[in-house]
PDB file of N, CA, C and O in Angstrom:
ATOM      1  N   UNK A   1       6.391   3.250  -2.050  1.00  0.00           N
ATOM      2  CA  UNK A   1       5.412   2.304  -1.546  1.00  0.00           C
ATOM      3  C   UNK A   1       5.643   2.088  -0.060  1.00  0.00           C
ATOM      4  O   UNK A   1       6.721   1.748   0.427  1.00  0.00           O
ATOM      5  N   UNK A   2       4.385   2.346   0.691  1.00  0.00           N
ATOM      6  CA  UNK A   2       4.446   1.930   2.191  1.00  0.00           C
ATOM      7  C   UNK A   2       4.076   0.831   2.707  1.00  0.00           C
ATOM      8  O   UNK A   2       2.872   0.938   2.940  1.00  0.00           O
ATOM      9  N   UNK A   3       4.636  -0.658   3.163  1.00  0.00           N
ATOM     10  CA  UNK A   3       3.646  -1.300   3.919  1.00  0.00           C
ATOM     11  C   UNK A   3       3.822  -1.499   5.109  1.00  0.00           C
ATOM     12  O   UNK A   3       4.929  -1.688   5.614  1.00  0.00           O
ATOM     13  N   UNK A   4       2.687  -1.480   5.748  1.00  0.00           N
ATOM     14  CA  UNK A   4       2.551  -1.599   7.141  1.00  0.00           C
ATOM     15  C   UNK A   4       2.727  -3.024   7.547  1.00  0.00           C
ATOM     16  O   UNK A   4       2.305  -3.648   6.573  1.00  0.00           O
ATOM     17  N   UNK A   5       3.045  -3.725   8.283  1.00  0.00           N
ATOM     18  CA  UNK A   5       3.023  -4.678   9.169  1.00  0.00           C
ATOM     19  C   UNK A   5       3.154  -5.703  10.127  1.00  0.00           C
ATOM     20  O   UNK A   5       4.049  -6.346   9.580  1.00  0.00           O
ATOM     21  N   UNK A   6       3.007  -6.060  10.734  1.00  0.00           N
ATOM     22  CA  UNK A   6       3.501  -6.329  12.378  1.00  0.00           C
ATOM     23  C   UNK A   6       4.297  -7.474  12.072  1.00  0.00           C
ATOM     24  O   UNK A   6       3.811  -8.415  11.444  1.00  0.00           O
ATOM     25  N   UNK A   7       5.431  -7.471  12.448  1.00  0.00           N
ATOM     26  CA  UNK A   7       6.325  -8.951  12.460  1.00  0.00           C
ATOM     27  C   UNK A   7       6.040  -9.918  13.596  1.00  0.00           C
ATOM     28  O   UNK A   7       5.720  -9.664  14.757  1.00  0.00           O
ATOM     29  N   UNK A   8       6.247 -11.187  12.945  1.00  0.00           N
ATOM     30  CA  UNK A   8       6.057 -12.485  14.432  1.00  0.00           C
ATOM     31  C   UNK A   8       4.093 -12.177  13.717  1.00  0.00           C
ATOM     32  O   UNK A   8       4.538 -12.236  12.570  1.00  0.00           O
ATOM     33  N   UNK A   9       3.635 -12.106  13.648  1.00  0.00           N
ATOM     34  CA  UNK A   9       1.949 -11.420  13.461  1.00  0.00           C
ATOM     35  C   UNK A   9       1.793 -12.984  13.005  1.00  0.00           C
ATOM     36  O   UNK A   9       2.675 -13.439  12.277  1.00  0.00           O
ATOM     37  N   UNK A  10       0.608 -13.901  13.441  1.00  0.00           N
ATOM     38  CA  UNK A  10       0.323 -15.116  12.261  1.00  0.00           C
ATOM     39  C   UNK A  10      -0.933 -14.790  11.908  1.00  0.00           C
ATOM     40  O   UNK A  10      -1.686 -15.685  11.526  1.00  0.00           O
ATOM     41  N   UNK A  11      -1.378 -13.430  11.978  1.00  0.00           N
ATOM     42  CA  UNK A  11      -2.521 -13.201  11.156  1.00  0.00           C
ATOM     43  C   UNK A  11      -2.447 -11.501  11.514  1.00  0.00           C
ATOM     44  O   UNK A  11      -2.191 -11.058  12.634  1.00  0.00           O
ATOM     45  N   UNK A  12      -2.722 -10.697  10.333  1.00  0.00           N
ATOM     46  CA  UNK A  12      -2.451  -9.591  10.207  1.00  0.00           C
ATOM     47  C   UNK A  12      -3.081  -8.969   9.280  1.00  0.00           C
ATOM     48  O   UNK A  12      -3.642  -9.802   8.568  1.00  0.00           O
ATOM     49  N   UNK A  13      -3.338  -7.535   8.807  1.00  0.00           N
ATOM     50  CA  UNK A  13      -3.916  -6.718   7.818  1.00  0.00           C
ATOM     51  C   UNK A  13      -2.095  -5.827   7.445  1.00  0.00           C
ATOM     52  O   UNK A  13      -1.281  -5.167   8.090  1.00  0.00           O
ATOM     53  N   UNK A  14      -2.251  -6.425   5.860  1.00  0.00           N
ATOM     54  CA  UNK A  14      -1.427  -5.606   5.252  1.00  0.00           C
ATOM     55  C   UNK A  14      -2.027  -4.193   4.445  1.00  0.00           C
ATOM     56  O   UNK A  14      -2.989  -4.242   3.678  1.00  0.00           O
ATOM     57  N   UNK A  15      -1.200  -2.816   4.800  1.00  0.00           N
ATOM     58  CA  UNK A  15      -2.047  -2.447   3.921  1.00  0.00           C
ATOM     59  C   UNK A  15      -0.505  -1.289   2.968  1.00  0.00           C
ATOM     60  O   UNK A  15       0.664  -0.986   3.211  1.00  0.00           O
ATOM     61  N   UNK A  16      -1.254  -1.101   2.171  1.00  0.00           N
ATOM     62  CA  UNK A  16       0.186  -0.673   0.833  1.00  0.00           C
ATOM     63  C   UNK A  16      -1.035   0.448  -0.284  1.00  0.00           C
ATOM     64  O   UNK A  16      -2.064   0.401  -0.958  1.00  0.00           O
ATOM     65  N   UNK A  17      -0.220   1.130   0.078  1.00  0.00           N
ATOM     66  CA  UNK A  17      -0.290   2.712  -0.507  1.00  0.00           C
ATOM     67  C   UNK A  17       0.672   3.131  -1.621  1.00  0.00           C
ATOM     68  O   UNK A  17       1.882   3.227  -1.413  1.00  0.00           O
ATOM     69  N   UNK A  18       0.087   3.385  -2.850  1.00  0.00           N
ATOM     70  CA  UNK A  18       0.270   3.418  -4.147  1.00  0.00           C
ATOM     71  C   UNK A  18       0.264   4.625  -5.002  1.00  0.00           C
ATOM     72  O   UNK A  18      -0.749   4.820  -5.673  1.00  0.00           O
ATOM     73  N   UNK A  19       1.293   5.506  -5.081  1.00  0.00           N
ATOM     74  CA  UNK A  19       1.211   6.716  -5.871  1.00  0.00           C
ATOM     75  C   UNK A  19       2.162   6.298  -6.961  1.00  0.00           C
ATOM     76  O   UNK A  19       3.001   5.398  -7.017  1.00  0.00           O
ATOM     77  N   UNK A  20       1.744   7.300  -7.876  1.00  0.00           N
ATOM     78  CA  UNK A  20       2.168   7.248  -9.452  1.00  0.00           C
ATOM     79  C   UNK A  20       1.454   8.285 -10.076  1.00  0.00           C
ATOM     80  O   UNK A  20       0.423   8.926  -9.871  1.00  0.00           O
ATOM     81  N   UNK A  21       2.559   8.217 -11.096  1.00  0.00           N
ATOM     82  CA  UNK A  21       1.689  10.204 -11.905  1.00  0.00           C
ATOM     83  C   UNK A  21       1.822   9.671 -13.329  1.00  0.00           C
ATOM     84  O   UNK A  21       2.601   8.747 -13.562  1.00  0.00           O
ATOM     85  N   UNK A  22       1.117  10.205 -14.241  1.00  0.00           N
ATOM     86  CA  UNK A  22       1.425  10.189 -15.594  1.00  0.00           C
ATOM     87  C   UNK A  22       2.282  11.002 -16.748  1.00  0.00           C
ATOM     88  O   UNK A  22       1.860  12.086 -17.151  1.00  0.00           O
ATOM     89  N   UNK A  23       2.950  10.690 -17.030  1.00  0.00           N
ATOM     90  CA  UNK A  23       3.592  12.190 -17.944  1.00  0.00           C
ATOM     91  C   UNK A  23       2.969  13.478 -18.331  1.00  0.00           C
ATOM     92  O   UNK A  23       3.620  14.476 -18.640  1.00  0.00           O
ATOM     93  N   UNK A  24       1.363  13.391 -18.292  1.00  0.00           N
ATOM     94  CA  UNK A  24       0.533  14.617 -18.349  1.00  0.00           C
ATOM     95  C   UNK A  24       0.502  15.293 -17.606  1.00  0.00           C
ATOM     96  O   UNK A  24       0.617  16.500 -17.820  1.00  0.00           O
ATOM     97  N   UNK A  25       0.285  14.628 -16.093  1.00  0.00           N
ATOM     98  CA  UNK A  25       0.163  16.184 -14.880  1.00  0.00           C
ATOM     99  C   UNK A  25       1.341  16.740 -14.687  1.00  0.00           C
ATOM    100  O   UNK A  25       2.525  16.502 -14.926  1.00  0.00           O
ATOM    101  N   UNK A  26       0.656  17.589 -14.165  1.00  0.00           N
ATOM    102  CA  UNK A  26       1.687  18.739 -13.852  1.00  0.00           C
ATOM    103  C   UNK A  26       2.356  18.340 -12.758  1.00  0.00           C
ATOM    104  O   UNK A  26       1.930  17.482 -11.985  1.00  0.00           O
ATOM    105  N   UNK A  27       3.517  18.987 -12.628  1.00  0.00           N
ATOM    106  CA  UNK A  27       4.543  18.432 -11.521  1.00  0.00           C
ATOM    107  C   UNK A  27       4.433  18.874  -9.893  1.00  0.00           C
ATOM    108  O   UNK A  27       5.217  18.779  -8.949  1.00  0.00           O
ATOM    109  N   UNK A  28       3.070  19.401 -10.043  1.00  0.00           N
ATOM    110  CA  UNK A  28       2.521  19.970  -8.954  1.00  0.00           C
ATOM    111  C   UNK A  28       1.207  19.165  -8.092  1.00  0.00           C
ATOM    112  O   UNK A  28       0.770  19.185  -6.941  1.00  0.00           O
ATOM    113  N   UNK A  29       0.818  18.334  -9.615  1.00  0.00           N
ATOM    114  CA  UNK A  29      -0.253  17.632  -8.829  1.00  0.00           C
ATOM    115  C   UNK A  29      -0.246  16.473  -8.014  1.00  0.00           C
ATOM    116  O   UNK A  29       0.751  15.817  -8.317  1.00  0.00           O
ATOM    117  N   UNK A  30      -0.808  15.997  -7.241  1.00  0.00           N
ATOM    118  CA  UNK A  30      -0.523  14.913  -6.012  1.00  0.00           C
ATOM    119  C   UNK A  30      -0.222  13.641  -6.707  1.00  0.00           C
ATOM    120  O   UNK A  30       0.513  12.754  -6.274  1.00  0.00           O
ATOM    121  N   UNK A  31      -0.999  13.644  -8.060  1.00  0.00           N
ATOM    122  CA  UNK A  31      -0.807  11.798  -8.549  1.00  0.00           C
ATOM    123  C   UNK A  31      -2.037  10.887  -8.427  1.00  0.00           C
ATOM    124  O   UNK A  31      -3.110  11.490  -8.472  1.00  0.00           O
ATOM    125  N   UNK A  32      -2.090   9.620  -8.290  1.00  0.00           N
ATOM    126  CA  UNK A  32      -3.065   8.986  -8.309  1.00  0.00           C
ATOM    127  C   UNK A  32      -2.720   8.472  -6.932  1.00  0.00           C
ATOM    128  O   UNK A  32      -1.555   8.435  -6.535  1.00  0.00           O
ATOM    129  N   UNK A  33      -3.524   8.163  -6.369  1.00  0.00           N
ATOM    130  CA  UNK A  33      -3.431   7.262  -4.953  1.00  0.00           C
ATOM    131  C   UNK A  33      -4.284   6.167  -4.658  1.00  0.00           C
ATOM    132  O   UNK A  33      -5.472   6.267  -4.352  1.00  0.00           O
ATOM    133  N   UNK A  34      -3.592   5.057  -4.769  1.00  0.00           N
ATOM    134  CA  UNK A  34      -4.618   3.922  -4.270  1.00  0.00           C
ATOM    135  C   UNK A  34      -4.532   3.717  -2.972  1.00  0.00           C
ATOM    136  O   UNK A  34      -3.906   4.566  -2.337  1.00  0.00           O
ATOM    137  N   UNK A  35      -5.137   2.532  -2.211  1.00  0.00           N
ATOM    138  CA  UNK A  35      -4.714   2.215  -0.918  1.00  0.00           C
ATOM    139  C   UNK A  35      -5.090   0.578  -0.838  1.00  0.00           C
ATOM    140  O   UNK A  35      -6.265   0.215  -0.902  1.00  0.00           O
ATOM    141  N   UNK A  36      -4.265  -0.133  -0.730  1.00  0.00           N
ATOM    142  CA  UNK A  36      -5.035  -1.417  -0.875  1.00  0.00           C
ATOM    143  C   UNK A  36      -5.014  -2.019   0.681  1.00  0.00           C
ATOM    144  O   UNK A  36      -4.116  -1.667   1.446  1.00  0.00           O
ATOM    145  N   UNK A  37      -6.006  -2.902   1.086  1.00  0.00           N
ATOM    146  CA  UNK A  37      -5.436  -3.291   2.012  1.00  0.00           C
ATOM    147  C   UNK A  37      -6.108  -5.124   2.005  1.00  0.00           C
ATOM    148  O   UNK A  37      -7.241  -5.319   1.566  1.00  0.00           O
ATOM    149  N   UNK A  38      -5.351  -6.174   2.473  1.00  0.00           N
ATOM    150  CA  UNK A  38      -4.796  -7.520   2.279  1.00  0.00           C
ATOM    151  C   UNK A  38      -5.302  -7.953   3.634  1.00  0.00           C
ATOM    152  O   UNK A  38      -4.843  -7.443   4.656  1.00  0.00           O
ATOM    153  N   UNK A  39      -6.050  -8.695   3.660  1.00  0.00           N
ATOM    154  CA  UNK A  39      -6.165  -9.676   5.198  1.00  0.00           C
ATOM    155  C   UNK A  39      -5.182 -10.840   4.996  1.00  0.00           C
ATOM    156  O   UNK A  39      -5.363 -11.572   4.023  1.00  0.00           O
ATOM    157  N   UNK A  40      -4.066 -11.094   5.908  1.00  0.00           N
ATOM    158  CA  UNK A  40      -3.205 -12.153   5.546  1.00  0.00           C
ATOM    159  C   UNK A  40      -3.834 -13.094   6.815  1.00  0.00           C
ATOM    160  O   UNK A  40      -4.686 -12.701   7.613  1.00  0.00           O
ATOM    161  N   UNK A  41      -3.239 -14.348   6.798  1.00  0.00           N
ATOM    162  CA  UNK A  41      -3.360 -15.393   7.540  1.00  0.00           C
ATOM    163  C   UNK A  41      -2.450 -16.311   7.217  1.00  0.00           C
ATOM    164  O   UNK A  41      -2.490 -16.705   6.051  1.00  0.00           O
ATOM    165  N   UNK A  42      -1.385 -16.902   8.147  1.00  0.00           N
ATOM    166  CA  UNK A  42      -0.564 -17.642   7.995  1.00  0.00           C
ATOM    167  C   UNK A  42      -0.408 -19.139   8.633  1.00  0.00           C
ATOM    168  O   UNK A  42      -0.034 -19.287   9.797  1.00  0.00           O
ATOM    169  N   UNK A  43      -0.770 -20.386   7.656  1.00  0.00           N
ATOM    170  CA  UNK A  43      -0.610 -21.446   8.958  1.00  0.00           C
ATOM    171  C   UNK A  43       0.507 -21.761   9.350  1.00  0.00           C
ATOM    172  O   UNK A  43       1.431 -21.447   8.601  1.00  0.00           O
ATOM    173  N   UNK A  44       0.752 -22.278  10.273  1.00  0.00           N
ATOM    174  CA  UNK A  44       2.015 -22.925  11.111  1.00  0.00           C
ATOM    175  C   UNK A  44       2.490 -23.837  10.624  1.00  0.00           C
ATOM    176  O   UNK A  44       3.442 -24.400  11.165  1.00  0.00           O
TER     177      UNK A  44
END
């Protein structure tokens, strides 16, 4: 899992990238890939 995002940031876009395979594919195939991405906002 990757997430991106800026520290000190009080408002930021997180975003988080999601692979996973199932016991069926083959050990060759890429997997499933999501990508989510989060508008954060933080008050003081």
């Amino acid at each position: 899992m990757t997430v991106d995002v800026t520290a000190g940031a009080t408002a930021g876009q997180v975003v988080i990238t999601l692979f996973w395979r199932t016991p069926e594919m083959p050990l060759n195939a890429a997997g499933h890939r999501h990508v989510v991405v989060s508008q954060i906002s933080r008050n003081p």
